[in-house]
N, C-alpha and C positions, 0 to 999 in steps of 0.2 A: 340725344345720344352723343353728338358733338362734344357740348358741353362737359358733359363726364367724363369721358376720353380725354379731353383737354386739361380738367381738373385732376384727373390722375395723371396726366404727365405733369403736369406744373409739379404735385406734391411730389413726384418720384426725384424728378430733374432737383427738386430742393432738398430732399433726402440723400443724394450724391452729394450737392454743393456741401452742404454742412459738415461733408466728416470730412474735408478736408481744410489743411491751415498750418501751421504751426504747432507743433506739439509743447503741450501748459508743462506749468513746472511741476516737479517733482513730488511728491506726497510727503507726508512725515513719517517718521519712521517711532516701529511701535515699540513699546518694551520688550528686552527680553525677559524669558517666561524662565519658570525655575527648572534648572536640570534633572532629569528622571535619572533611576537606578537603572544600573545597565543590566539587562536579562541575561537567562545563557541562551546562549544559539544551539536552538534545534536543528537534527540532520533533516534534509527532506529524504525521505525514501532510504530505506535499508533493507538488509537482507542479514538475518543469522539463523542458525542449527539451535533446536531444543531437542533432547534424550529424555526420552521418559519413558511409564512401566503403562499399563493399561492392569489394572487390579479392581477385586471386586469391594477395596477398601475405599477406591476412588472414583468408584462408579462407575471403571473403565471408559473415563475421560483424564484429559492431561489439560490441566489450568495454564495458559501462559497471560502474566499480568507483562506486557508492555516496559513499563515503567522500574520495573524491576531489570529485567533481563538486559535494555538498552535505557539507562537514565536519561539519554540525553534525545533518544528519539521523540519527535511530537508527532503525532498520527491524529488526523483532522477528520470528523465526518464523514467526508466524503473520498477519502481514500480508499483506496482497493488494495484489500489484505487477501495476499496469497498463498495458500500451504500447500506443498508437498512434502511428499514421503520417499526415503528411501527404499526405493523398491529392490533393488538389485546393486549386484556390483558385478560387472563384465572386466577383461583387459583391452585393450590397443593393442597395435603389432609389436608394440615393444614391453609389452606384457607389464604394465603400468594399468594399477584399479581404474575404471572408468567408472562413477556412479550413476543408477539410472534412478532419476527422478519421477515421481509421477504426480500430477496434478490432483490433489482432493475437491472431489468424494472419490475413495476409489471401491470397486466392490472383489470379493473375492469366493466363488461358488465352491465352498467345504464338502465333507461328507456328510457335518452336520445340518449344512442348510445354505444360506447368502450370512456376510461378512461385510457390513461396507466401514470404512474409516474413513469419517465425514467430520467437520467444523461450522464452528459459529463463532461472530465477532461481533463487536463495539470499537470505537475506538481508541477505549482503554486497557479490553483483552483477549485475548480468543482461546476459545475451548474447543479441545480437538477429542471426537469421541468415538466408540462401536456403538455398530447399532445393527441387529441380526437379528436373523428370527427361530431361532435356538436358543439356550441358555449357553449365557459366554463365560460360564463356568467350564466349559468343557472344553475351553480353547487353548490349544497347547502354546508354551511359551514363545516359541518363533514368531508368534503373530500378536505377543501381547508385552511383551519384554525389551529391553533398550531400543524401540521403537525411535527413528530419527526423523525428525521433520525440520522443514527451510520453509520457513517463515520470511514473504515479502509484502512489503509496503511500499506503496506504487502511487504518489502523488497523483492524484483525480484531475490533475491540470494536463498530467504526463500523458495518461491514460486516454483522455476525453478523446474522441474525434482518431485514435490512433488505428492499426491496422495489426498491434501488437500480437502475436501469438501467446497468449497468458499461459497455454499447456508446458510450451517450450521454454523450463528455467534457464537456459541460455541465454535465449532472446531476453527475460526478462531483467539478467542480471546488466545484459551489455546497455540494455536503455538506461538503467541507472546508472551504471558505472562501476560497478562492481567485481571487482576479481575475487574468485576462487580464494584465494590465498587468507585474504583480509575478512574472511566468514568468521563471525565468534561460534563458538558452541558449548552452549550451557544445560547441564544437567540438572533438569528435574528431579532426580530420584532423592 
């Protein structure tokens, strides 16, 4: 047992000694490589407004392609796409719109039955659509016509491990950085 103990200090003791000395010279230096095309810069994370109709020509969904609406947006995998609806519009004490936002799926109890306006995505587009248990032919235009939704894209890196309130589009705009102001809004119809 001696012996081994003592052979692994001797080996350790000389695994110290050897890294140190004098640092060797310097390496050669390699070609330069050819220069690439320069890309465009993608936004990370945005937020904008789509207007659209909800029709029985369209299946009573509304198509949003990405790419079209924000060219320059790049939306990855693993990002988390977020819709709401404008639900409402209230005032402030100074009697300035306030809009209220609401997070989809949302549902809404008719005389003809349930109502929900719900979505689904990729990362190249989301489809926003009814889905009820009545015929949605029978839906009057308030509930099917210049329909507004905000459309966000919330970096998966942003998101991971956060404590974010995804229901509250405030909270979600101020994580990105987003003012009110600088929202695009593109019509569908």
């Amino acid at each position: 047992m001696k012996k081994a103990t003592l052979l692994f200090a001797s080996l350790l003791t000389l695994l110290f000694i050897s890294c140190t000395g004098p640092e060797g010279p310097p390496g050669f230096d390699g070609y330069d490589g050819v220069d690439g095309q320069d890309g465009i810069d993608g936004e990370i994370g945005n937020v904008f407004d789509v207007v659209g109709d909800f029709t029985a020509e369209n299946e009573y969904q509304i198509f949003v392609d990405f790419n079209e609406i924000v060219p320059s947006l790049e939306v990855f995998e693993n990002d988390v796409i977020l819709i709401y609806i404008l639900w409402d519009q209230t005032e402030d004490n100074d009697g300035v719109p306030v809009d209220i936002w609401r997070l989809l799926p949302q549902t809404r109890i008719l005389d003809q039955g349930l109502l929900q306006y719900n979505y689904d995505h990729t990362f190249l587009d989301a489809s926003i659509f009814l889905e009820s248990d009545f015929d949605l032919n029978t839906l009057p235009t308030g509930d099917t016509d210049e329909q507004i939704f905000r459309i966000a894209v919330l970096p998966a890196n942003l998101v991971a491990g956060s404590k974010l309130d995804q229901s509250n589009i405030t909270a979600v705009m101020q994580t990105l950085g987003v003012e009110e102001s600088i929202i695009s809004r593109v019509n569908l119809n």
